[in-house]
Structures are given as structure tokens and as C-alpha cells.
N, C-alpha and C positions, 0 to 999 in steps of 0.2 A: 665485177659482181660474180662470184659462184654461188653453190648450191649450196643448202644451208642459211641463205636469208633466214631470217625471222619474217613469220606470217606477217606481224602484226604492222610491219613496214610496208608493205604490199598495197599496192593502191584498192578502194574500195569496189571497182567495177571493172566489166571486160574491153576499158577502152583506156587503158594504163595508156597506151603509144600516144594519144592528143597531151598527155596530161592535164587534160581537164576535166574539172568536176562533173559526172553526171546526175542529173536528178536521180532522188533515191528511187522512187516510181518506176523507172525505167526496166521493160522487161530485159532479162540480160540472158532467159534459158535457153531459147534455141542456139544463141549464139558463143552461149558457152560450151553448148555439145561441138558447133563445128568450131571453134577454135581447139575444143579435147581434139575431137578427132583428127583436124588438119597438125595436129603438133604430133600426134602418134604416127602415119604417114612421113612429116618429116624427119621424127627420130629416124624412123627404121630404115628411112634412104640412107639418111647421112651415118647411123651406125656402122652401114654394111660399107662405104666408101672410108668415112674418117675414124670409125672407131667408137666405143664409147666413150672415151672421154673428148669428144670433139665439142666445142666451144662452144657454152650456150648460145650466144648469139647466132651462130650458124644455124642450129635448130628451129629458133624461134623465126628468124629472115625467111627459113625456106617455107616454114606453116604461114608467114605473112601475119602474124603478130608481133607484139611488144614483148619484151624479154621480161618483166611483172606478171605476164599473163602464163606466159610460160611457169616462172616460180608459181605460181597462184594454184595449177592445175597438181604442178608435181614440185613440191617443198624443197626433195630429195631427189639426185642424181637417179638411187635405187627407183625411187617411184615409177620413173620415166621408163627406165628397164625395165621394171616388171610389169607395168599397162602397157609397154608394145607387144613383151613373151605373149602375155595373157589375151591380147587382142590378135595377133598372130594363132593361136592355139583353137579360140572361139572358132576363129575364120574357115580356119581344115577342118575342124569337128562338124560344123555345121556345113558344109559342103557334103558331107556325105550325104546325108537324108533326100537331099536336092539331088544329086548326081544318082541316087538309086529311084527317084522320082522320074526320069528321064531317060536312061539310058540301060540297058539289058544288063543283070546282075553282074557277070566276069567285066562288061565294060564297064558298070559305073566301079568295080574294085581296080580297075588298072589306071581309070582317070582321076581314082581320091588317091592313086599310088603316088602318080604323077604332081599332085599338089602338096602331096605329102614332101615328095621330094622339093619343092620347091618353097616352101617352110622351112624346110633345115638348111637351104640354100643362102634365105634371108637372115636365120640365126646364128650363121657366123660371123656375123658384126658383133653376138652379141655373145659368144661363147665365151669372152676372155673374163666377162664382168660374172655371167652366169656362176664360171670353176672357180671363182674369187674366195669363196669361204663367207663372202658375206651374209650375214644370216635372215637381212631381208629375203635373199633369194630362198630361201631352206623350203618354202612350199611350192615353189614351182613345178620340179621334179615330178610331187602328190597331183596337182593340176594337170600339168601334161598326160600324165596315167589314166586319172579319170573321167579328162575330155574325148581321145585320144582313140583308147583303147576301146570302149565301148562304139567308138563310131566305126572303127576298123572291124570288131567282131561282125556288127551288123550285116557288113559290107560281105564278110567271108563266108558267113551261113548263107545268107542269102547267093549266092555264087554258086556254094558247095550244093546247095539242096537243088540249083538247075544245072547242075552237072559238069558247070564249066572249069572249076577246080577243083583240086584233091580236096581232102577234106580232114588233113594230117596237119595245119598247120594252125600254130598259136600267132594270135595279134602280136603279142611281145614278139616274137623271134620277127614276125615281117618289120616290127616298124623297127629294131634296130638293125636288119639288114639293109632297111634303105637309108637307114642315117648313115653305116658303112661305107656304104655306096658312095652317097653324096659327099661325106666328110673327106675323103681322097685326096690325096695332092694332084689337082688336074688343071691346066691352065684352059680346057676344054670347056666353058659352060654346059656343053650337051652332053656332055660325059655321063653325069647323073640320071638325066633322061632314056639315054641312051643302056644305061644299065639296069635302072627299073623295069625297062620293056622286056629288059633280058631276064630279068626277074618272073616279070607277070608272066612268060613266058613257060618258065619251071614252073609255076603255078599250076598249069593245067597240063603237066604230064600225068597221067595215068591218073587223071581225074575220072570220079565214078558217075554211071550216066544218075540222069537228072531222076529225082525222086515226084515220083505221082502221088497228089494229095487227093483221095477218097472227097469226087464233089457230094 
């Protein structure tokens, strides 16, 4: 069985693995979000070890559902790609707000650096399908920018305005200096970490002091 079934083959409920009929009645929503979810989870394990084209079955065993349910969620190989990027992308963006919620401006910018880097970490399972040419992917890119980038600016005004970094630096140039970074041929998983810090570090040279807002 690969990808490309026809829907219309696809068993009617989220319990394809018994093969047996459920009542129409039967509510199926919650358990269709944690089988979504628990299959997004295990694409993004097994991308980042077997690749993308690693074996349906292996994806759908490690989320612990039926390989129907899997086709059911995502039709298309593509699908599956671009709801882990796109669920990946959410995950970093929305960490900012939280991380500025809790922790002092320059820290919460060094610790969304840190997760940033640890997203591009994960995305190399997926880069080889991503450079493919194929055109389902063609808005990702537009995505990634406008998740991304707005959650990065926040993080740096707010930093820059209490004085802890310069205040010369564009989102774009930091997030592809940390995808740099991490992209490296390193058999060091810390490597990345360990260069981010060195990062955040040039970030507050000759940073300007903190700006007082008129109570």
C-alpha cells in the first residue's frame, strides 16, 4: 500500500485497525485529533532517523494506529511533510510570547534562539523532500517567514529597548545565521547549542543601555 490510495477505499471511521464496522453515531473528534497528532509526532521521529520516504507502516506503528487512518489524515506523502514543517513552525512561533512571558527580554531571545535551533535540528529529516521542487511544498518558505519572523522581531525589540542587545540586527540575518550554524557537518549534537550561545553572545556587544519609558 503507498501513498496515493484513493479516499474513497479508506475505511469510514477512526477504527480502520479492528476492521470492523462502527456505528454511524459514534463520536470519532477527539480521537481523530490524537490520532492527527500522535501521527505528526511520529512522522517527525522517524523522518529525522529513516528519512522521508521511510515506510508507511513504520509511521503509522510508532503513532500506534492503522495504516487507513494514517492515509485518511494525509492522502499524500506531501501532506504528511507539510503538516509536520507547519506543526513544527507553529510550535517555535508560539514559544516566543510564552518565553517573553517568563523570562527577562535578552533571556527569553537566547532561549527561542535555542529552540529555534532545535527546529532546524529536526528539519533535517525533512530537507531533502522540502529542496525537491515539489510544488506542494512552494508555500512553506511564505509560512516559515511569516510565523517566524514576526515572533523573532518581538523577541529583539523587546531585548534591544532593555538594553541587553545591540539594536543593529535584522530577524532575517539572525534566523539564517542560526540555521548556518545548525546546518554544519557536525557529528556533535551540542555543536549547535553550543554556537547559538556564541551567538547570543555577539548579540550584546556594545549593546545600548536600556531605554526609559516616561511613566
Amino acid at each position: 500500500m503507498e501513498w496515493g490510495l484513493k479516499m474513497s477505499k479508506l475505511p469510514a471511521d477512526e477504527s480502520d485497525d479492528a476492521g470492523d464496522e462502527a456505528p454511524k453515531s459514534r463520536p470519532v473528534r477527539a480521537d481523530a485529533q490524537r490520532n492527527f497528532d500522535a501521527l505528526l509526532a511520529a512522522a517527525l521521529a522517524v523522518f529525522a532517523t529513516s528519512g522521508v520516504d521511510a515506510p508507511v507502516r513504520e509511521i503509522a506503528a510508532k503513532a500506534g494506529v492503522g495504516v487507513g487512518t494514517l492515509y485518511r489524515h494525509f492522502p499524500q506523502r506531501s501532506d504528511l511533510i507539510v503538516a509536520v514543517f507547519r506543526h513544527q513552525v507553529d510550535a517555535c512561533a508560539d514559544a516566543a510570547p510564552v518565553l517573553a512571558a517568563e523570562h527577562a527580554p535578552g533571556e527569553a531571545l537566547a532561549l527561542w534562539l535555542q529552540r529555534y535551533a532545535d527546529f532546524i535540528a529536526t528539519k533535517r529529516g525533512l530537507a531533502t523532500a522540502l529542496h525537491s521542487g515539489n510544488p506542494a511544498f512552494n508555500t512553506l518558505p511564505t509560512y516559515f517567514d511569516q510565523r517566524l519572523r514576526p515572533a523573532l522581531q518581538a523577541l529583539l525589540d523587546a531585548a534591544a529597548k532593555a538594553g541587553q542587545v545591540r539594536t543593529d540586527i535584522e530577524p532575517d540575518d539572525l534566523l539564517w545565521a542560526v540555521a548556518s550554524l545548525c546546518m554544519s557537518a557536525h557529528d556533535d549534537t551540542d555543536y549547535p547549542r553550543r554556537m547559538v550561545a556564541l551567538l547570543v553572545d555577539g548579540l550584546r556587544y556594545t549593546a545600548s543601555p536600556a531605554v526609559n519609558t516616561p511613566s
